[in-house]
N, CA, C and O atoms as CSV, one atom per row, in Angstrom:
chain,resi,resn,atom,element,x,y,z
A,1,UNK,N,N,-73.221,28.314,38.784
A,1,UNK,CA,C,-73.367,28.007,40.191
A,1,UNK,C,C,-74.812,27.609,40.486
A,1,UNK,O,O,-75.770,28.237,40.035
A,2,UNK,N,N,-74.883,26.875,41.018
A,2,UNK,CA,C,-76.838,26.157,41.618
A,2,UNK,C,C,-76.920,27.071,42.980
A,2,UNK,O,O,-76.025,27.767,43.459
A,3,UNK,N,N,-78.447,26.837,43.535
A,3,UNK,CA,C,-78.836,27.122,44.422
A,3,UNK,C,C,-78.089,27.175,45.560
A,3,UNK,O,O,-77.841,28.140,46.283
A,4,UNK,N,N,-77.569,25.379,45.686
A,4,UNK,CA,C,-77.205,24.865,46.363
A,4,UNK,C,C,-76.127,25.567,47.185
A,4,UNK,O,O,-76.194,26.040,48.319
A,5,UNK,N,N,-75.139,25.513,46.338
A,5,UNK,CA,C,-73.644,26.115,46.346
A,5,UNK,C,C,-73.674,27.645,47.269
A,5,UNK,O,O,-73.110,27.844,48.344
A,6,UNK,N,N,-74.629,28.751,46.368
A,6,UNK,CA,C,-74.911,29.919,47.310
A,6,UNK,C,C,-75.334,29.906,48.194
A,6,UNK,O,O,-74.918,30.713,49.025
A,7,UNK,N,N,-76.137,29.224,48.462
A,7,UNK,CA,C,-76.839,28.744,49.774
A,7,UNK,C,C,-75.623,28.282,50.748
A,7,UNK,O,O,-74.976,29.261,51.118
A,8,UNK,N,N,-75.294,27.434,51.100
A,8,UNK,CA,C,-73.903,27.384,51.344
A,8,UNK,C,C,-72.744,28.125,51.937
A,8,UNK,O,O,-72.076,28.216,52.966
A,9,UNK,N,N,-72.879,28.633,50.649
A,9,UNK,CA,C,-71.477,29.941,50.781
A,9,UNK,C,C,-72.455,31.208,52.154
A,9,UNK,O,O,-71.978,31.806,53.118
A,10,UNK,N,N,-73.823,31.173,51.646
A,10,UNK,CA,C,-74.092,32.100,53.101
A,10,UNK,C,C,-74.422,31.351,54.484
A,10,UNK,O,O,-74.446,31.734,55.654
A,11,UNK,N,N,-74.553,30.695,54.148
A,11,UNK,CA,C,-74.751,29.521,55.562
A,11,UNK,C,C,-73.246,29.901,56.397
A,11,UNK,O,O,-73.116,30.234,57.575
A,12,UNK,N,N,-72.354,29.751,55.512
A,12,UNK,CA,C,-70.745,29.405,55.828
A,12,UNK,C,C,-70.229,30.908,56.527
A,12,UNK,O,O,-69.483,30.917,57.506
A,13,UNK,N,N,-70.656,31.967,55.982
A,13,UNK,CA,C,-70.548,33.109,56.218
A,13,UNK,C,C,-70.791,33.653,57.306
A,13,UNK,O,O,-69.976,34.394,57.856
A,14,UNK,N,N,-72.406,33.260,57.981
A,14,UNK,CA,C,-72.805,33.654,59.277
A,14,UNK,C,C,-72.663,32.556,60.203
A,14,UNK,O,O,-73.428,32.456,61.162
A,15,UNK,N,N,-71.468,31.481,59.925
A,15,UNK,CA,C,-71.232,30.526,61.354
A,15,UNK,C,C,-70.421,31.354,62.208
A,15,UNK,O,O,-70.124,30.610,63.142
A,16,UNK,N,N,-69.974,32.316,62.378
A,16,UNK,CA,C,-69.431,33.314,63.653
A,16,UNK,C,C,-70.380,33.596,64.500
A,16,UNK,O,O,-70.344,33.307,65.697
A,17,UNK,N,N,-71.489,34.307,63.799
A,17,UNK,CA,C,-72.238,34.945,64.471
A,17,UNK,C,C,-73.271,33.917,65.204
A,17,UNK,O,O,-73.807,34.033,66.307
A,18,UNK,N,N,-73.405,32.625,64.013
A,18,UNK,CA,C,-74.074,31.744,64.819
A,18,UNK,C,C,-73.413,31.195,66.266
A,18,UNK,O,O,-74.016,31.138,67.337
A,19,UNK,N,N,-72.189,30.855,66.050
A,19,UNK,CA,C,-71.464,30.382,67.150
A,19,UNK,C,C,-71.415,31.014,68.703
A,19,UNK,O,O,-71.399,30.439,69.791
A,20,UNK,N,N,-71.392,33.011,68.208
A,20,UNK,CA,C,-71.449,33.882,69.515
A,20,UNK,C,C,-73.095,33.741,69.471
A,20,UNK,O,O,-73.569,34.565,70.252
A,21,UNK,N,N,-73.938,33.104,68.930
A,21,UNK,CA,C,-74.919,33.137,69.374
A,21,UNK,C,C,-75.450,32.259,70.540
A,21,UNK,O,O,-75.991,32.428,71.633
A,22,UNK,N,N,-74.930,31.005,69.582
A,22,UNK,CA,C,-75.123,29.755,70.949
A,22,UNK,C,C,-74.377,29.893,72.458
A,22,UNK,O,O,-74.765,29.351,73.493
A,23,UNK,N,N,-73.192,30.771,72.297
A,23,UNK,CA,C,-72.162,30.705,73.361
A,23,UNK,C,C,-73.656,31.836,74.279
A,23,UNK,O,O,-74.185,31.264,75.232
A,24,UNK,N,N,-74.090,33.004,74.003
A,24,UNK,CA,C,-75.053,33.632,74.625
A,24,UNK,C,C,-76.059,32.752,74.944
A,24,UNK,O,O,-76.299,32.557,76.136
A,25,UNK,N,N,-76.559,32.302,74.269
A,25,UNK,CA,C,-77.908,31.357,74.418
A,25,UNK,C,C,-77.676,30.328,75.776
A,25,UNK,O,O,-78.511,30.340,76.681
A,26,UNK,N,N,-76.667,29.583,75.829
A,26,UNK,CA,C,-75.818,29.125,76.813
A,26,UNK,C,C,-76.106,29.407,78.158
A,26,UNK,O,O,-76.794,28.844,79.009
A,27,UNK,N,N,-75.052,30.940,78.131
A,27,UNK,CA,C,-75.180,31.481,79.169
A,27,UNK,C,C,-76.359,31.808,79.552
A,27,UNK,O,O,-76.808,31.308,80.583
A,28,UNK,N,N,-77.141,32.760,78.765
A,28,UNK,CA,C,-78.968,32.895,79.450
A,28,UNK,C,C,-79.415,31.682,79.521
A,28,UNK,O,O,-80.505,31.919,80.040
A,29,UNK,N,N,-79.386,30.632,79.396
A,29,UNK,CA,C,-80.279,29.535,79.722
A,29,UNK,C,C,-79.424,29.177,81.327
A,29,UNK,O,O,-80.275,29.089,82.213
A,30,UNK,N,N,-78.324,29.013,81.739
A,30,UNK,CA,C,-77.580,29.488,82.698
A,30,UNK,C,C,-78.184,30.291,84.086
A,30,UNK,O,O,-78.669,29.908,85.150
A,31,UNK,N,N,-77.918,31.453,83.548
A,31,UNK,CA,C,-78.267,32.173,84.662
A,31,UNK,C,C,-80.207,32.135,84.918
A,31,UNK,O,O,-80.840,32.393,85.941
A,32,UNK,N,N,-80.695,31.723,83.584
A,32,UNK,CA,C,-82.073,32.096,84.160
A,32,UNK,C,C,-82.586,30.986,84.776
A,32,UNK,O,O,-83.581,31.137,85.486
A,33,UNK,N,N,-81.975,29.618,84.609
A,33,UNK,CA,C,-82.296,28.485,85.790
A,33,UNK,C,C,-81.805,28.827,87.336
A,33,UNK,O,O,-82.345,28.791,88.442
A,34,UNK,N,N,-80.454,29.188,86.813
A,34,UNK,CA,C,-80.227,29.523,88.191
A,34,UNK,C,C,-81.169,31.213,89.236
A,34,UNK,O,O,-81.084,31.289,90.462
A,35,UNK,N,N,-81.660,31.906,88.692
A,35,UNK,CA,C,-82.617,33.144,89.050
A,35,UNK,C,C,-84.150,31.894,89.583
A,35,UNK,O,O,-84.753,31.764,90.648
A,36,UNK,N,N,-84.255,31.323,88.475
A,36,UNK,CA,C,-85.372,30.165,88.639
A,36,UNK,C,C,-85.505,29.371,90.316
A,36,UNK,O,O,-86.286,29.438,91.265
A,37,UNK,N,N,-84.560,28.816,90.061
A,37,UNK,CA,C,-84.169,28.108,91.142
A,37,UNK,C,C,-83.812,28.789,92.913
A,37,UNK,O,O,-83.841,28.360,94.067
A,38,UNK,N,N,-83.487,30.078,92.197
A,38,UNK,CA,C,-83.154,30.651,93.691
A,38,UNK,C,C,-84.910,31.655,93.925
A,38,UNK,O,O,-85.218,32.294,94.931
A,39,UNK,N,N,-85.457,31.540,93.109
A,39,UNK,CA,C,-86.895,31.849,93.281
A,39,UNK,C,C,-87.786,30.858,93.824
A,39,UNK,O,O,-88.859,31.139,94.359
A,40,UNK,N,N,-87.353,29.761,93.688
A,40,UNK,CA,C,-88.410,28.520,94.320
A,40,UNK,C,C,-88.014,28.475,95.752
A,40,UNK,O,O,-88.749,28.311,96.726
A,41,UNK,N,N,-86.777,28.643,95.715
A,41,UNK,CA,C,-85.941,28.211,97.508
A,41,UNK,C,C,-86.418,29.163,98.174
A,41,UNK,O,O,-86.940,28.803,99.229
A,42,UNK,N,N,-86.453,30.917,97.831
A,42,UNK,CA,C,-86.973,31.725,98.272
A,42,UNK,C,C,-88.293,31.585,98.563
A,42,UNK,O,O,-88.486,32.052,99.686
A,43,UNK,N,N,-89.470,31.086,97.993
A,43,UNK,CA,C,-90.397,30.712,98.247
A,43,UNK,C,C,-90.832,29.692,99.236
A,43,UNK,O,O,-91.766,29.731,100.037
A,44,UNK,N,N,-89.926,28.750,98.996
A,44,UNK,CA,C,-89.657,27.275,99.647
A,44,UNK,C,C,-89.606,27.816,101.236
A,44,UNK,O,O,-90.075,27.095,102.117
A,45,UNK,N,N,-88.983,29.190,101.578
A,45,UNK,CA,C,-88.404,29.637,102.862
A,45,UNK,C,C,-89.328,29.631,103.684
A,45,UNK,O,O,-89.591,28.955,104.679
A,46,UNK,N,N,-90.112,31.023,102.803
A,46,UNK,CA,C,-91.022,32.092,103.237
A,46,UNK,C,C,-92.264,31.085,103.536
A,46,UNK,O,O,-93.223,31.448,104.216
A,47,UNK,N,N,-92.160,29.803,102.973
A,47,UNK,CA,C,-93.723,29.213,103.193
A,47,UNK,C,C,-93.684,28.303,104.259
A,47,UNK,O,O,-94.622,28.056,105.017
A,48,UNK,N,N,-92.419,27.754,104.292
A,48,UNK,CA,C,-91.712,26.858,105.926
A,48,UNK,C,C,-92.054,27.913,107.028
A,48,UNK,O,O,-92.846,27.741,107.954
A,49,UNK,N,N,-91.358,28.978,106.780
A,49,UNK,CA,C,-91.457,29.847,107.711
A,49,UNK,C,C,-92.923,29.953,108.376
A,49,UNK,O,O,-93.214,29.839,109.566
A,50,UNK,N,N,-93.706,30.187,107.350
A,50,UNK,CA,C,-95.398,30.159,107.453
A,50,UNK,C,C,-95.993,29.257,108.774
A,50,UNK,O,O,-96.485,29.434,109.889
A,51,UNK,N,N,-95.586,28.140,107.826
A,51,UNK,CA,C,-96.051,26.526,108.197
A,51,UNK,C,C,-95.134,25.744,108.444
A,51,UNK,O,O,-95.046,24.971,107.490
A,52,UNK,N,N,-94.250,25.472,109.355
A,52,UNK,CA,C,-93.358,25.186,109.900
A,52,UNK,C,C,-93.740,23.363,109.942
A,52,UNK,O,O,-92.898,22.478,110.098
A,53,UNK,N,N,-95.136,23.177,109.766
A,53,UNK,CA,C,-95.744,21.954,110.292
A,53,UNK,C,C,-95.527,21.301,108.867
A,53,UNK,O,O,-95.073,20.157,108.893
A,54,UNK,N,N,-95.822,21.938,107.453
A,54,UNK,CA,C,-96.078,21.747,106.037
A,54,UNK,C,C,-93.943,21.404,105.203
A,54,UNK,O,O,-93.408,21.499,104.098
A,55,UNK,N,N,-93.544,21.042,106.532
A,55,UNK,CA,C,-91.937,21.259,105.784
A,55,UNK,C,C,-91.787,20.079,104.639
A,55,UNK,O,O,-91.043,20.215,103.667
A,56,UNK,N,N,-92.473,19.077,104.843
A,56,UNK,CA,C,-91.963,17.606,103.913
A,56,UNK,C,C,-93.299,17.919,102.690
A,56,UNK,O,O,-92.969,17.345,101.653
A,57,UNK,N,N,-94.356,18.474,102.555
A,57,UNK,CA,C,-94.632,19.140,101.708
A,57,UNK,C,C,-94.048,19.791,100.354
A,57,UNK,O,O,-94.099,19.389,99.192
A,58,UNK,N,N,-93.378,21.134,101.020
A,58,UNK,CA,C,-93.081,22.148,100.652
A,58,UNK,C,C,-91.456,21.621,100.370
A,58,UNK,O,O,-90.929,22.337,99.519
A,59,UNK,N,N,-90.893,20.950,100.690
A,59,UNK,CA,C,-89.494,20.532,100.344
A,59,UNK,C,C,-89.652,19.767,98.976
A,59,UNK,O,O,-88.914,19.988,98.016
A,60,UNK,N,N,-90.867,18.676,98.969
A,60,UNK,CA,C,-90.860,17.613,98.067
A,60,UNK,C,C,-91.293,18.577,96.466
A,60,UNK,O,O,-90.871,18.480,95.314
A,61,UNK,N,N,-92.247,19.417,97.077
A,61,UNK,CA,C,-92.692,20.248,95.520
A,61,UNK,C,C,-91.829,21.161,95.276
A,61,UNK,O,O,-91.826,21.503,94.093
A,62,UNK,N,N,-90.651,22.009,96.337
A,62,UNK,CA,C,-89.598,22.470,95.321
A,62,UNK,C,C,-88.350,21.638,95.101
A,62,UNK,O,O,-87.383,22.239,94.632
A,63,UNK,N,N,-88.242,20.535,95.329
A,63,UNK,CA,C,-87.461,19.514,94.936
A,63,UNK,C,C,-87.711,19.685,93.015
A,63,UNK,O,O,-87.002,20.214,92.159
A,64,UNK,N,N,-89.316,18.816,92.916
A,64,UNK,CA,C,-90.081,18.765,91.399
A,64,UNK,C,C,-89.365,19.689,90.464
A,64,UNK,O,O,-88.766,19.600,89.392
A,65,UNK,N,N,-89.743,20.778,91.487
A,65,UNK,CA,C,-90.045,22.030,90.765
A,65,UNK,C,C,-88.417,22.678,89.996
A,65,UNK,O,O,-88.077,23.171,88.921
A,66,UNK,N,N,-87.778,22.312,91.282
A,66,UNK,CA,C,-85.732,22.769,90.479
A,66,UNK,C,C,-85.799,21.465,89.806
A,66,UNK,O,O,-85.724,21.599,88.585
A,67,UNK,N,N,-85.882,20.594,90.086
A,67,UNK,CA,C,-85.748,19.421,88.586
A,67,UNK,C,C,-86.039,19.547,87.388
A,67,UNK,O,O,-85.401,19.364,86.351
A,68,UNK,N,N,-87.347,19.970,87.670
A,68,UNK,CA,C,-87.945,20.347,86.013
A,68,UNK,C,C,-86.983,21.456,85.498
A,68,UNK,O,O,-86.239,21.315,84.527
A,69,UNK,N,N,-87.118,22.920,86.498
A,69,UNK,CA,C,-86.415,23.950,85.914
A,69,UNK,C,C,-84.745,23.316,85.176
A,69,UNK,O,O,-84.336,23.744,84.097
A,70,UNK,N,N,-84.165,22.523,85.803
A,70,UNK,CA,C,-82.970,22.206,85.669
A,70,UNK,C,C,-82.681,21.527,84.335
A,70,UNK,O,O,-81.724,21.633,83.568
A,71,UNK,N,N,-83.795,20.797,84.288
A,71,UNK,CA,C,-83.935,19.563,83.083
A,71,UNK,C,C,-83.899,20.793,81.757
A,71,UNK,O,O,-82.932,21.104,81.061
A,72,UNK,N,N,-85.064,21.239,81.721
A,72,UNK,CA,C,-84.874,22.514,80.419
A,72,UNK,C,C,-84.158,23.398,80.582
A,72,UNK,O,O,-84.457,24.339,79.847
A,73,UNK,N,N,-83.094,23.634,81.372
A,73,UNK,CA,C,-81.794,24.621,81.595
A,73,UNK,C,C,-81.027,23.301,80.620
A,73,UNK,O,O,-81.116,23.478,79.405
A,74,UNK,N,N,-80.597,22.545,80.890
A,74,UNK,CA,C,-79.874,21.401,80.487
A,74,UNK,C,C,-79.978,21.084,78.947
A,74,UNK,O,O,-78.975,20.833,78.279
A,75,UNK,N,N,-81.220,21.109,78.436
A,75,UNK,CA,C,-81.788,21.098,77.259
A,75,UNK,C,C,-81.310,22.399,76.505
A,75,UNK,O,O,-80.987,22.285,75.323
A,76,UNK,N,N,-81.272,23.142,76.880
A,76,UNK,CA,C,-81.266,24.368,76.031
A,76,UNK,C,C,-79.897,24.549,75.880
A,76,UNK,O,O,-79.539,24.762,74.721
A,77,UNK,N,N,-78.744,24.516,77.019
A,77,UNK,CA,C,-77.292,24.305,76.971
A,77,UNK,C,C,-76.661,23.344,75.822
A,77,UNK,O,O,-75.777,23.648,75.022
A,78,UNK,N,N,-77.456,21.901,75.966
A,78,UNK,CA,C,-76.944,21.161,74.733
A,78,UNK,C,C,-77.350,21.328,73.660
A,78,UNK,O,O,-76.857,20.852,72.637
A,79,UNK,N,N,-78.598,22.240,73.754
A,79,UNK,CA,C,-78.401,22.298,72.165
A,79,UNK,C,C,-77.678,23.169,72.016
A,79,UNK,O,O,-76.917,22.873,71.095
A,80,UNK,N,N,-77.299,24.853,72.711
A,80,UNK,CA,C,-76.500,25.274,72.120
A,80,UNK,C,C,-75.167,25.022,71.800
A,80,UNK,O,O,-74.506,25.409,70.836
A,81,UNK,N,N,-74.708,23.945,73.250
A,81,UNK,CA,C,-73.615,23.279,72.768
A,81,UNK,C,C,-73.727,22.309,71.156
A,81,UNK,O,O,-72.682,21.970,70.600
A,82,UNK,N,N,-74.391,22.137,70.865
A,82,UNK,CA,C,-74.822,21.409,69.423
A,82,UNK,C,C,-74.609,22.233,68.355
A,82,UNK,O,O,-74.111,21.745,67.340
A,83,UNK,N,N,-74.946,23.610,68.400
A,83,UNK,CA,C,-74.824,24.302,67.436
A,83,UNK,C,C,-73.361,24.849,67.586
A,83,UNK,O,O,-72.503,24.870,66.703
A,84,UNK,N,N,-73.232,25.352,69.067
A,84,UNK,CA,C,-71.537,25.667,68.890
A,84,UNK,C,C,-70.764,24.766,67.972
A,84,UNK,O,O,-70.043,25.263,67.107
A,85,UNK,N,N,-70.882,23.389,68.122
A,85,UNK,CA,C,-69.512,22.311,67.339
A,85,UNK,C,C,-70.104,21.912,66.412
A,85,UNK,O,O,-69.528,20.929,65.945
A,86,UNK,N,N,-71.309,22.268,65.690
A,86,UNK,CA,C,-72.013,21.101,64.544
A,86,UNK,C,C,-71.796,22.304,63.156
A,86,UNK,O,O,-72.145,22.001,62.016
């Protein structure tokens, strides 16, 4: 038997665990955009509230700001979707 072959055979062995891994990975990338996101709006509130005058401001930078968060929520989902089916 070569390297190769064993190598392999354990690769092949821990695709379960890899699989419930990505399915977790998933979900926390999931919920922590969404915690993310409801942290900016919360902020977004409390600072309107402030400055009532500063609203097209404060709308446009947590606009940015859930985009970005969203974009690397998105990223991290496909890859685990990548590893789930690959």
């Amino acid at each position: 038997m070569s390297i190769m072959s064993v190598l392999l055979q354990a690769a092949a062995d821990f695709a379960p665990i890899a699989k419930m891994g990505a399915g977790i990975g998933a979900g926390i990338a999931a919920i922590g955009a969404g915690l993310g996101i409801g942290n900016i709006g919360k902020g977004a509130m409390e600072s309107i509230g402030r400055q009532p005058e500063a609203v097209g401001d404060i709308r446009s930078n947590m606009i940015v700001a859930a985009a970005l968060i969203e974009g690397v929520a998105f990223f991290a989902i496909v890859v685990c979707l990548l590893i789930l089916f690959i």
